[in-house]
C-alpha positions, 0 to 999 in steps of 0.5 A, a space after each residue: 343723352 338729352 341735349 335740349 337743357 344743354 341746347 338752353 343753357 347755351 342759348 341763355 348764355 350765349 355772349 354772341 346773338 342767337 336766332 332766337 334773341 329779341 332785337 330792338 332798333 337803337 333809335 327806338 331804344 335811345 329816341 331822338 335824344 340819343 341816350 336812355 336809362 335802364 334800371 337792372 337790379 336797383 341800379 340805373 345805367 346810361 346806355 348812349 350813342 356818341 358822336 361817332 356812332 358807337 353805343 357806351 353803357 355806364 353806370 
C-alpha cells in the first residue's frame, strides 16, 4: 500500500504545525502596528495582538 497520498492529505490537514509548514515572526506579519489585514476568499479578516499578547483573528 502506498502511503505517500495518505502522508500528504495529513500534512495538508493537519490542525497542529508539521515540519514542513512555512513560519513567519508575528511582528514581521503584523508590523509595528500590531495588527493586519488579510483577505481569503473575498473577505477581509483582522488578525491582531492584544494587549496582553495573545493574537485574535476577526472578520
Amino acid at each position: 500500500m502506498d502511503n505517500t497520498a495518505t502522508a500528504e492529505k495529513t500534512k495538508d490537514n493537519a490542525p497542529y504545525p508539521v515540519a514542513t509548514d512555512r513560519k513567519i515572526c508575528s511582528r514581521v506579519l503584523l508590523g509595528p502596528e500590531g495588527r493586519v489585514v488579510i483577505e481569503h476568499d473575498g473577505q477581509r479578516y483582522l488578525l491582531r495582538q492584544t494587549h496582553a499578547g495573545k493574537l485574535i483573528l476577526t472578520k
